[in-house]
Every structure is written in structure tokens, then in C-alpha cells.
C-alpha positions in Angstrom: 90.6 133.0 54.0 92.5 132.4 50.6 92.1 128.6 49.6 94.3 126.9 47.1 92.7 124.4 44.5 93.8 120.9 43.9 94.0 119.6 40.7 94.7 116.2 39.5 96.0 115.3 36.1 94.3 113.3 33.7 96.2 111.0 31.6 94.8 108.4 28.6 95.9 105.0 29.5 97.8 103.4 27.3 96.2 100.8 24.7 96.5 97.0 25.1 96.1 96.6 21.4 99.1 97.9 20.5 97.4 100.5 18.9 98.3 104.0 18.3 96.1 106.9 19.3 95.8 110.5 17.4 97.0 113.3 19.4 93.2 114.9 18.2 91.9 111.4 19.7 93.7 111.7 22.8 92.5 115.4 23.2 89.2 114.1 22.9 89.4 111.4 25.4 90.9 113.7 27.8 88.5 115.9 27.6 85.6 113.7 27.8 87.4 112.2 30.9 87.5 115.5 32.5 84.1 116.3 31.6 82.7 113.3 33.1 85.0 113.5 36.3 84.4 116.8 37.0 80.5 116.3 36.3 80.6 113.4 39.1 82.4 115.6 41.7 80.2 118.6 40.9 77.2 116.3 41.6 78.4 115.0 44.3 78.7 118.3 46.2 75.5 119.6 44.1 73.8 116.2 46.2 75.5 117.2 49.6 74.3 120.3 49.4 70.4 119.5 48.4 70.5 116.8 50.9 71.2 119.3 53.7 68.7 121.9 52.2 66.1 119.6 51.6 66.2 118.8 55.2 63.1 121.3 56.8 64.4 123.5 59.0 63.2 122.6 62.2 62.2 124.4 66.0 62.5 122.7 69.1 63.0 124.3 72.8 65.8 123.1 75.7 64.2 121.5 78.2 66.1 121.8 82.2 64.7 118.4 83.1 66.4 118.3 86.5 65.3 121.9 86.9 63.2 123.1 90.2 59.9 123.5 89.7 60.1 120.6 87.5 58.7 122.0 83.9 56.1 119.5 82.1 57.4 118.9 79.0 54.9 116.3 77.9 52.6 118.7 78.1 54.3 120.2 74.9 52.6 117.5 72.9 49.4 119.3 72.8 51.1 122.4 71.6 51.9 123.1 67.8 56.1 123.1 69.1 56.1 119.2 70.5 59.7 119.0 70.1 61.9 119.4 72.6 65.7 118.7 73.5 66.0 117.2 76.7 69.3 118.7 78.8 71.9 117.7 80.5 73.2 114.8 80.3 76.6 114.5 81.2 78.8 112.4 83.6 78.0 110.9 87.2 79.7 112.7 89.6 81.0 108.8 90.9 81.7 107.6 87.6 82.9 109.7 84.8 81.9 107.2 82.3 78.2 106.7 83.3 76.0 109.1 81.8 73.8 110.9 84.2 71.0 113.7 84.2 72.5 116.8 85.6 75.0 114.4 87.8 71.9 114.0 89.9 70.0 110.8 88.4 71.6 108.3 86.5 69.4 106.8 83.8 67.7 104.3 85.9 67.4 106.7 88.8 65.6 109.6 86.3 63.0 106.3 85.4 61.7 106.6 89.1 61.7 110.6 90.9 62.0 112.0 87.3 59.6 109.7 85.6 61.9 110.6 82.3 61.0 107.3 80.3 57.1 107.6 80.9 57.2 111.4 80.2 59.1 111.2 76.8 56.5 108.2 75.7 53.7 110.8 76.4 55.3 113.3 74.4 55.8 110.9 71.6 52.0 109.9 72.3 50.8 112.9 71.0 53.4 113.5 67.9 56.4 115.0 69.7 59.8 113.9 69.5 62.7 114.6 71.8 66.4 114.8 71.4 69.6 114.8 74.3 71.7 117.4 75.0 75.3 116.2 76.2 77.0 119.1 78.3 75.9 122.3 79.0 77.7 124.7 81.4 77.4 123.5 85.0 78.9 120.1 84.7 81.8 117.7 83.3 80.6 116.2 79.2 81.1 112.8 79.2 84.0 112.8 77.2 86.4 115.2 79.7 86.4 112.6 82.5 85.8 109.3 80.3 89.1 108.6 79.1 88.2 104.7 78.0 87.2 105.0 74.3 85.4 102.3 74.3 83.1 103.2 77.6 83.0 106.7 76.4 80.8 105.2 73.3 79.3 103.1 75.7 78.0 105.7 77.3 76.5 107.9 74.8 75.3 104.9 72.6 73.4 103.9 76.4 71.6 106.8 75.9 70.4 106.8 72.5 69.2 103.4 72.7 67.4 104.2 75.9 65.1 107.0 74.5 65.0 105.9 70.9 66.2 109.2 69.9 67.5 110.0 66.3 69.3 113.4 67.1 71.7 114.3 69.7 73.2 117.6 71.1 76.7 117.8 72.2 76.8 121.6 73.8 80.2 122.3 74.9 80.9 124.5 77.0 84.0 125.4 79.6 86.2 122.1 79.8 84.1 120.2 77.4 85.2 123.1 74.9 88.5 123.9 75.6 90.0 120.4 77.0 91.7 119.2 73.0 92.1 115.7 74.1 88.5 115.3 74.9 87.6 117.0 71.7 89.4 114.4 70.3 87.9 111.1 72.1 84.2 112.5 71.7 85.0 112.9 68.1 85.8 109.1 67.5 83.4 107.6 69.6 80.3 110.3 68.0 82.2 109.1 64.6 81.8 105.4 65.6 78.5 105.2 67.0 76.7 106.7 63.7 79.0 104.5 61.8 77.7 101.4 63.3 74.0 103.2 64.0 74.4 103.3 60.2 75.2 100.2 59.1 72.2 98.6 60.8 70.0 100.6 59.2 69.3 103.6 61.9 70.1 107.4 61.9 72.1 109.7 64.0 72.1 113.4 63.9 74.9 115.2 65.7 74.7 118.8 66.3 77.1 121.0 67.7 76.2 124.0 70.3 78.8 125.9 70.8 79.2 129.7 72.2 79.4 132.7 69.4 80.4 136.3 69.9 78.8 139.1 67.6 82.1 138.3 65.4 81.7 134.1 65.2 82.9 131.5 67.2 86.0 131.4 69.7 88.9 129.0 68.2 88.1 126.4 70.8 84.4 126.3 68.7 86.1 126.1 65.4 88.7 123.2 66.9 85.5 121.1 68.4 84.1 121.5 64.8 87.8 120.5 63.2 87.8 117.4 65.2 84.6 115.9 64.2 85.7 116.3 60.9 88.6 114.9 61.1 86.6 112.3 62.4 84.7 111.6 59.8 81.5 112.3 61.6 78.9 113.7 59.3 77.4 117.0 61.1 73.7 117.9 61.1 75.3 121.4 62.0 76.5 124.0 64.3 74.0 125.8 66.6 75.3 129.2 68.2 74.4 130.4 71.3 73.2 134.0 71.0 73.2 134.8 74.0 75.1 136.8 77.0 77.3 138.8 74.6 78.6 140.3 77.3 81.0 143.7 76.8 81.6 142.6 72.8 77.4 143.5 72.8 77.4 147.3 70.2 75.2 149.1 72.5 73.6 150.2 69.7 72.6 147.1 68.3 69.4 145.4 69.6 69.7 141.6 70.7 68.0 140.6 67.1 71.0 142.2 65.5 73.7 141.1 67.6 72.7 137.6 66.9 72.2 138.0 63.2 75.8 139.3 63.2 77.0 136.2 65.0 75.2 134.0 62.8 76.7 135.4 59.6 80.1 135.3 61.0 79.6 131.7 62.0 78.8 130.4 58.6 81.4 131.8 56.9 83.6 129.9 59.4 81.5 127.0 58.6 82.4 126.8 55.4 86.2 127.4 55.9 86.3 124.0 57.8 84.6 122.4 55.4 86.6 123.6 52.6 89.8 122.8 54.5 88.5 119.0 55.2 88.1 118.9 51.5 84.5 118.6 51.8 83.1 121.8 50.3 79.8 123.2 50.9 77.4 125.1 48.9 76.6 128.4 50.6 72.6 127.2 51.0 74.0 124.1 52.3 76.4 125.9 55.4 73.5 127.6 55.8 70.8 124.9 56.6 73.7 123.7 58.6 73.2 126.6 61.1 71.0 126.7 64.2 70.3 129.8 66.8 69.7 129.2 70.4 68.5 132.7 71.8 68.1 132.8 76.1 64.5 134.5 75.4 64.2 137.1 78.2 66.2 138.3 80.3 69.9 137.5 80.0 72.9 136.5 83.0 74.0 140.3 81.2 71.7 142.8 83.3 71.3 145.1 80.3 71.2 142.2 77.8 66.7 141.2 77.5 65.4 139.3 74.4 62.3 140.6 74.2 59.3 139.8 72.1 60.3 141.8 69.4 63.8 140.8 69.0 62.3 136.8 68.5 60.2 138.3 65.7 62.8 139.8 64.0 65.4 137.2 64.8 62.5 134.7 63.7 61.9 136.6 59.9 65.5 137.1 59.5 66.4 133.5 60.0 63.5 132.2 57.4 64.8 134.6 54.6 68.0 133.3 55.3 67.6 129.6 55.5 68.9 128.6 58.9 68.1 124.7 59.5 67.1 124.9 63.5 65.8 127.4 65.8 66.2 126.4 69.6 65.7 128.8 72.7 66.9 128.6 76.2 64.9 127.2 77.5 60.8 126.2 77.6 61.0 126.2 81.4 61.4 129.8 81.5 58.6 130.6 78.6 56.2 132.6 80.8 55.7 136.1 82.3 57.1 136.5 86.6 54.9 136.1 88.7 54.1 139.3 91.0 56.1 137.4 93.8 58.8 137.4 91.6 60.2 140.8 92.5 63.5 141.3 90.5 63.4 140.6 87.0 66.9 141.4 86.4 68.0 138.3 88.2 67.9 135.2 85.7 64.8 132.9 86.7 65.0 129.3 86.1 61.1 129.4 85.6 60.1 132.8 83.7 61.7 135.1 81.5 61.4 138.2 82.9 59.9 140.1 80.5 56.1 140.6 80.1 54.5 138.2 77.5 50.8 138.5 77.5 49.2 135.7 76.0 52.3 135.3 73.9 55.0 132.7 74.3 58.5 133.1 72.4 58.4 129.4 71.1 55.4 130.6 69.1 57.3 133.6 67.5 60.4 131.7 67.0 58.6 128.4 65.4 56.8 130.3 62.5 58.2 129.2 59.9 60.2 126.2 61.0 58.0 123.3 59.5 60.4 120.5 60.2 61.1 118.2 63.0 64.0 116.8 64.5 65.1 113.3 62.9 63.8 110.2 64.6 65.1 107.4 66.2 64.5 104.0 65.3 61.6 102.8 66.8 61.0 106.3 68.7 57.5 106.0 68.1 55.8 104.5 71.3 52.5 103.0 72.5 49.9 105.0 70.7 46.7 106.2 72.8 44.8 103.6 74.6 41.8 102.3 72.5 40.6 100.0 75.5 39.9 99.9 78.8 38.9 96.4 78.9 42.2 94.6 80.1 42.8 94.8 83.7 45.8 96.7 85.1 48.3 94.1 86.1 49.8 94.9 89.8 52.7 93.0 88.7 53.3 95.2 85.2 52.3 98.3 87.2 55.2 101.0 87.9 52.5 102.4 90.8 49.9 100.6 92.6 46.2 100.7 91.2 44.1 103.5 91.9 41.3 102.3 94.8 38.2 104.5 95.3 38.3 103.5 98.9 42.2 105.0 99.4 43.2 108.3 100.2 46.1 109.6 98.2 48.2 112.8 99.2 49.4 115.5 96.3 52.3 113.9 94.5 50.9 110.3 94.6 51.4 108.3 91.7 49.3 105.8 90.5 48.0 103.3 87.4 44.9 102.8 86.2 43.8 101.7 82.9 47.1 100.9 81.9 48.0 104.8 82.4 49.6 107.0 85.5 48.2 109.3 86.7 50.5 112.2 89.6 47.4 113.5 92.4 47.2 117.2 92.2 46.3 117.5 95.6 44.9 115.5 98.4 42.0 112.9 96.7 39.8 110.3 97.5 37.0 108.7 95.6 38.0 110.6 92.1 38.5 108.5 89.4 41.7 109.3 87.2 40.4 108.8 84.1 37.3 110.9 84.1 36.2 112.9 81.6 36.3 116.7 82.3 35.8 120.0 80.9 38.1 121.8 82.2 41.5 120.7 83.6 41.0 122.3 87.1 38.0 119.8 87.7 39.9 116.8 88.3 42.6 116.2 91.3 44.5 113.5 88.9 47.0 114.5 86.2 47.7 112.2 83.1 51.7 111.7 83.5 52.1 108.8 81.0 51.6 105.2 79.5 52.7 102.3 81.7 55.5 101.0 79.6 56.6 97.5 78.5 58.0 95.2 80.8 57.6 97.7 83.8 57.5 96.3 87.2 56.3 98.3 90.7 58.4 101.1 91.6 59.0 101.0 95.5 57.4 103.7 97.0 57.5 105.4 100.4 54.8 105.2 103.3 54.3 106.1 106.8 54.8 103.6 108.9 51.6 104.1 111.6 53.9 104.6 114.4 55.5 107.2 113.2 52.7 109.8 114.5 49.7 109.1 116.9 46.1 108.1 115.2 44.0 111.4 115.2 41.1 111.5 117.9 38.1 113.9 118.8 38.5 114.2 122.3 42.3 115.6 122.1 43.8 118.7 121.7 46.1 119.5 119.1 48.6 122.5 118.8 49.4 124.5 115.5 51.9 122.6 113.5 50.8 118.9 115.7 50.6 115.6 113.2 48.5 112.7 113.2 47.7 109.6 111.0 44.1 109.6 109.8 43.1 106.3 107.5 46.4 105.9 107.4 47.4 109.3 106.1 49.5 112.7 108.1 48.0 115.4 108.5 49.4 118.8 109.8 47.1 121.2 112.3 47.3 124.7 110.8 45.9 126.2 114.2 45.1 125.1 117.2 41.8 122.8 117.4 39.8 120.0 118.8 36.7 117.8 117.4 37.9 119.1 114.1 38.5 115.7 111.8 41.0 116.1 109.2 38.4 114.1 106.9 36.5 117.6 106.2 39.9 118.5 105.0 39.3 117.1 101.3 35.7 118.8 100.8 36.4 122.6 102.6 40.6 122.4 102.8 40.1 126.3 103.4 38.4 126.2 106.7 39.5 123.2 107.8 42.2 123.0 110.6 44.0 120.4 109.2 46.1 120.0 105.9 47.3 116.9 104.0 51.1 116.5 103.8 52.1 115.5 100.0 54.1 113.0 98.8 57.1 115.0 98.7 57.0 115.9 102.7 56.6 112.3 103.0 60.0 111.4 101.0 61.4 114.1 103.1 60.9 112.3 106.4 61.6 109.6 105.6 65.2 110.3 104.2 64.8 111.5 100.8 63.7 108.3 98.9 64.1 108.6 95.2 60.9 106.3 95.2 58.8 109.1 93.4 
């Protein structure tokens, strides 16, 4: 698109000596005036631009956190790709203007069945860092239903200071993308928010994810972009979603190209807005402004599979090119189907679809993408323990303190040495913390540090009427359950004599099997206890 320069005149002010100035001399001045003008302006942009490019690109996978089976993304932090950006949050389904995960936890709720807080100081433990993604496709942004300014700021400055996080993600999607007056209120509260995050001396990164076709991005993208401008909020940059390119897919093109396509087409729309908000970009600036979110896989389009080899080539491309971020959808889905998972043309939440080997697409993807996603203030938690010396404290324990003499069903959460630990099955005797080879040798998983300030998290038991006390001389029938030490139990078969205490050393043979903490929540009425 044609864009017209503005120029502004130069003229020599006049002298408060009364004296006279030579037309050469006023030339001169003029001259020198423009020259130093113009040099400021040039640098200026010549700064924005470095500043953006200096900036290493960066990987980091989309994490479903309210996603069933629940994917361990602490666990990332003892990959080489820690990062991760946590999704969705978006409004309560009460209260439009309290942020919640998913609409199914609010931020308070996600501390207890979620253990979100504890989980995101592990990551940070071992080096990783997260951001939030505001949006996403299945429910309302914050800003569509929030129509209070002020409690719409509120509610995304809540969640920033909550996690410590330095970058957000605002992906927009259906009414979040099209709706103009919410474009417009996210704009000024995002503007706002990393205004005053600014002026006390802390960052904010905004990045918009918005949906791209192999030609660029719909109008409604480009408008969500115009607004934050307008705004005046400054933007980390765009990330496309290459992804589900439905019928405007070339046949003919592999997925690689398709979103190479997209991505060219986007930053030249980029730079458009910039240009028309007067703030113009150099072309290695727009494009370290530029992200790519592949869905690795297979796609909601039947015919439409990123495979292996489309990452690789998306991956080289975008180096050469200079892209600033690499995502994928998502690092819940980064592993081959299972053989139980039959159809692989129907979109799992928890594999791809395609075969990967030993090979994961966040290792293809990352190569190359050195940086990581800005910081918080303060992000950085409690390091590893050093100590085991100080006693847990029951009172400053989220969980109660692991006993060698208690029995504790899968699901069990507990603390010990100032740590929680989530039982991997039924346990008793096993210390959390000891040291193993191999991961498979302990019952106890390391979740997370207790935190600062915590206090016990109520947690559900079995009250001992609720099923009779298991005893030798009685009968039991295939599906019967009984309270032994104080813990259910479910017959798998018929039997007598059998005591559900052999359960824990041959749980093959034995009659009887554990129920886990998540049966337990169940009975008793879905407690968001754990």
C-alpha cells in the first residue's frame, strides 16, 4: 500500500541581536538543522529497530493447563525447552471481570486441584520461565464481558502480579477478535498496565496471537493490531496461527509452505500498521516482531498433518529469516498415540497423531531459538533446597507431613522437607525424598516447593462409617468396599481371608485394590481439595 511522506519545514529563527543573517548563512543553518534533525529521527528508528533485533528470538510451547490428562509442565524444566506459556485464562463464567483458568478454576481455586502456583515455582526452580495466554477459542477474553475499565486492568494486572510473569499472550479468537469495543477496552487497560508496570521499574511484553490464512491476517487481526497502537501499547509482536488452513490450504503446498506463505504476508501487514501509526519499522525489525504457532500433528482439517518434516523445514526457514518466537500447539500433545488410540485423524488433546520415534517437535522447532521469554519482576523463586535440617512446619504446610506409619492412596499429596510430593500409587513406608536411580523406583513424585506464607490446604477423607472395617472371616463380592487402616479398598473378585494389606507388595494377585485420591473426591462430592 502507497504511503505518503510527511515533511515538516525548517525555518532559522529569527535573531534577538538585531542582527542580520546572510542568505549563504541561513542556507547553512538550515541545512545543518536538517542534518541533525533528520540524523536524530533516523536514529531513533535505527534504535527501535536494533532494540527489537537484538532481542533473541525465543521457543516456548502452549501449555492446556486445565487439559484432561493433566500434562506436567514442570517437568519441562529438565528439558533444554523450559519455557512454556501457560493457557487459558480468560473470564469466570460468574463474573466476567474475574480472571479464571479455562472458566473452571479461578486463581485461588487453580492454587489447590491445579497446584498452578507450586508447579510454575518448580519450573522456575530449574531455569524455566512461563508466560499467560489470555483467550484462546473455547471461551469469553476478559475484555468481551468486562466492560469496567478499571476491573478489566484489574483483572489482567491480578494475574501478572500473581505468577511474576514478564510476558503475556493475548490470543484472540471468535468474539475476542471480532467484538471492536472490546478491542478497544483491552487496548487501554494492556496500554495502562505496562505504563505503570514501567514506571516502577518492571517489564511487560505483550504479544498478539491472532489467526492467519496462507494470504495474512483477516481484517479483524489487523484492527486488534490497529488498536493497541492506537493505544500506545508497545508490542513484543504478532504471532500467527499456522494452523487449520482450511479450504484456502494449495493442495500442493506442504504445511511448511503454507505457513511460510502466511508469515510473509503477515509482516508485510505488519509493517503497514506501523507505518500508518507513524512509527515505522525497519524490515529486520517487523521481522523479529513475528512469531509462528504451528498445531504439530494432526490438524481439526482431516487432510491437514504437520509432520516431522514440515517442523524442520518450518524450523530452518524461520532462522534464515529472523522470526523472534516459535510456539506450537501445544506440549500436551508432543508424543506418539498410543495403540489404544485407534483414530488418528481425530484431534487428541494428549498426542499428535503422527509417529515421532524418539523425536519430539519442540526439539525440531527450538533449534535455533536461543532466547527466552522476558521475566517478571521477581519471577525467580525459591532456589533448590540446600537443607534438610529445619523441620516442616504443619502450620506452613499446604499438605500434611509425610508419616512412615500412614498409608497414602495414588493422588495423595503431601510435604516433607519443605517439598510436596503427589503418591504415584498406593504407598506406605516410602520415603519421598529418596534417592533413586531410576524414576520408576519410587511411589512419590516431586510436584514442587512449599511456598511462602502457605497454610494447609483442606483435604478430603473418608469418614470410617462410610464403609464397614475389612475382616477375615467375611465374604466379600466383586466390586464390595471396606476401610483397612483407615483406607477403601475395592474387591476385584470375589474373596475371603484375603487382606487388602498384601495389596501394596503383590497389587497383581491380590483381590483387593486401593481407591486413589481422585475416587475419593468423587464420593465425596467433588471437593476441589486436591
Amino acid at each position: 500500500m502507497a504511503k505518503k511522506d510527511d515533511t515538516e519545514r525548517l525555518q532559522a529563527p529569527e535573531s534577538g541581536s538585531g542582527r542580520r543573517l546572510s542568505p549563504l548563512r541561513v542556507i547553512g543553518a538550515a541545512l545543518v538543522a536538517i542534518v541533525v534533525v533528520a540524523a536524530g529521527v533516523v536514529g531513533l528508528q535505527w534504535w527501535s529497530a536494533r532494540a527489537a533485533v537484538d532481542v533473541k528470538p525465543w521457543f516456548a510451547a502452549y501449555v492446556d493447563v486445565t487439559a484432561t490428562p493433566k500434562f506436567a509442565f514442570e517437568n519441562l524444566g529438565g528439558t533444554t525447552t523450559k519455557d512454556a506459556i501457560l493457557s487459558f485464562v480468560v473470564s469466570d463464567k460468574s463474573d466476567p471481570c474475574t480472571p479464571s483458568w479455562g472458566g473452571a478454576y479461578t486463581l485461588d481455586q487453580a492454587r489447590g486441584p491445579l497446584d498452578l502456583d507450586r508447579r510454575i515455582a518448580r519450573l522456575q526452580q530449574q531455569g524455566g520461565t512461563v508466560a499467560v495466554s489470555f483467550g484462546g477459542q473455547a471461551n469469553e477474553e476478559l475484555a468481551v464481558g468486562c466492560t469496567d475499565a478499571s476491573a478489566l486492568k484489574k483483572a489482567y494486572a491480578s494475574v501478572v502480579d500473581r505468577y511474576k510473569i514478564g510476558t503475556i499472550d493475548l490470543d484472540l479468537e471468535g468474539d475476542g477478535l471480532v467484538d471492536a469495543d472490546a478491542a478497544a477496552r483491552r487496548a487501554t487497560a494492556v496500554a495502562e498496565l505496562q505504563q505503570e508496570r514501567r514506571a516502577a521499574g518492571k517489564s511487560l511484553a505483550v504479544w498478539l496471537t491472532l489467526p492467519v490464512s496462507p494470504t495474512g491476517m483477516t481484517e479483524d487481526g489487523t484492527n486488534a493490531i490497529a488498536a493497541m497502537l492506537k493505544a500506545k501499547v508497545d508490542i513484543a509482536g504478532v504471532n500467527v496461527m499456522t494452523m487449520d488452513f482450511g479450504s484456502a490450504k494449495d493442495a500442493k503446498k506442504s504445511m511448511a509452505q503454507t505457513a511460510e506463505s502466511a508469515l510473509t504476508a503477515a509482516q508485510k501487514q505488519l509493517g503497514v500498521l506501523y507505518d500508518r501509526a507513524k512509527l515505522h519499522q525497519s524490515d529486520p525489525s517487523l521481522w523479529a516482531k513475528i512469531g509462528a504457532t504451528p498445531m504439530i500433528g494432526q490438524n481439526d482439517d482431516e487432510d491437514q498433518v504437520f509432520s516431522l518434516a514440515d517442523a524442520k523445514t518450518l524450523n530452518a526457514w524461520a532462522v534464515s529469516t529472523g522470526i523472534g518466537r516459535m510456539s506450537m500447539w501445544s506440549a500436551n500433545r508432543d508424543k506418539t498415540c498410543g495403540s489404544n488410540y485407534v483414530d488418528t485423524t481425530v484431534v487428541s488433546d494428549a498426542c499428535s497423531g503422527v509417529n515421532q520415534g524418539k523425536q519430539t517437535f519442540a526439539g525440531v522447532l527450538a533449534k535455533g531459538f536461543d532466547g527466552r521469554i522476558a521475566l517478571g519482576e521477581g519471577a525467580v523463586t525459591t532456589p533448590e533446597p540446600t537443607t534438610t535440617t529445619t523441620k516442616d512446619d504443619p502450620a506452613h504446610s499446604p499438605y500434611s507431613i509425610w508419616t512412615a506409619t500412614n498409608s497414602y492412596l495414588k493422588g495423595t499429596k503431601v510435604t516433607w522437607h519443605h517439598n510436596v510430593y503427589q503418591a504415584k500409587w498406593w504407598t506406605k513406608g516410602d520415603v519421598p525424598d529418596n534417592p533413586v536411580l531410576n524414576q520408576w523406583e519410587t511411589p512419590w513424585e516431586l510436584v514442587g516447593p512449599v511456598l511462602p506464607g502457605e497454610t494447609p490446604i483442606p483435604q478430603p477423607t473418608v469418614p470410617p462409617e462410610t464403609y464397614p472395617n475389612w475382616t477375615g472371616t467375611t465374604a466379600y463380592d466383586k466390586g464390595k468396599r471396606v476401610l483397612f487402616d483407615g483406607v477403601p479398598f475395592e474387591a476385584k473378585w470375589w474373596t475371603q481371608g484375603d487382606s487388602p494389606e498384601a495389596a501394596s507388595s503383590n497389587p497383581d494377585s491380590s483381590p483387593w485394590t486401593p481407591l486413589t485420591q481422585d475416587e475419593i473426591d468423587q464420593i465425596l462430592g467433588g471437593s476441589t481439595g486436591q
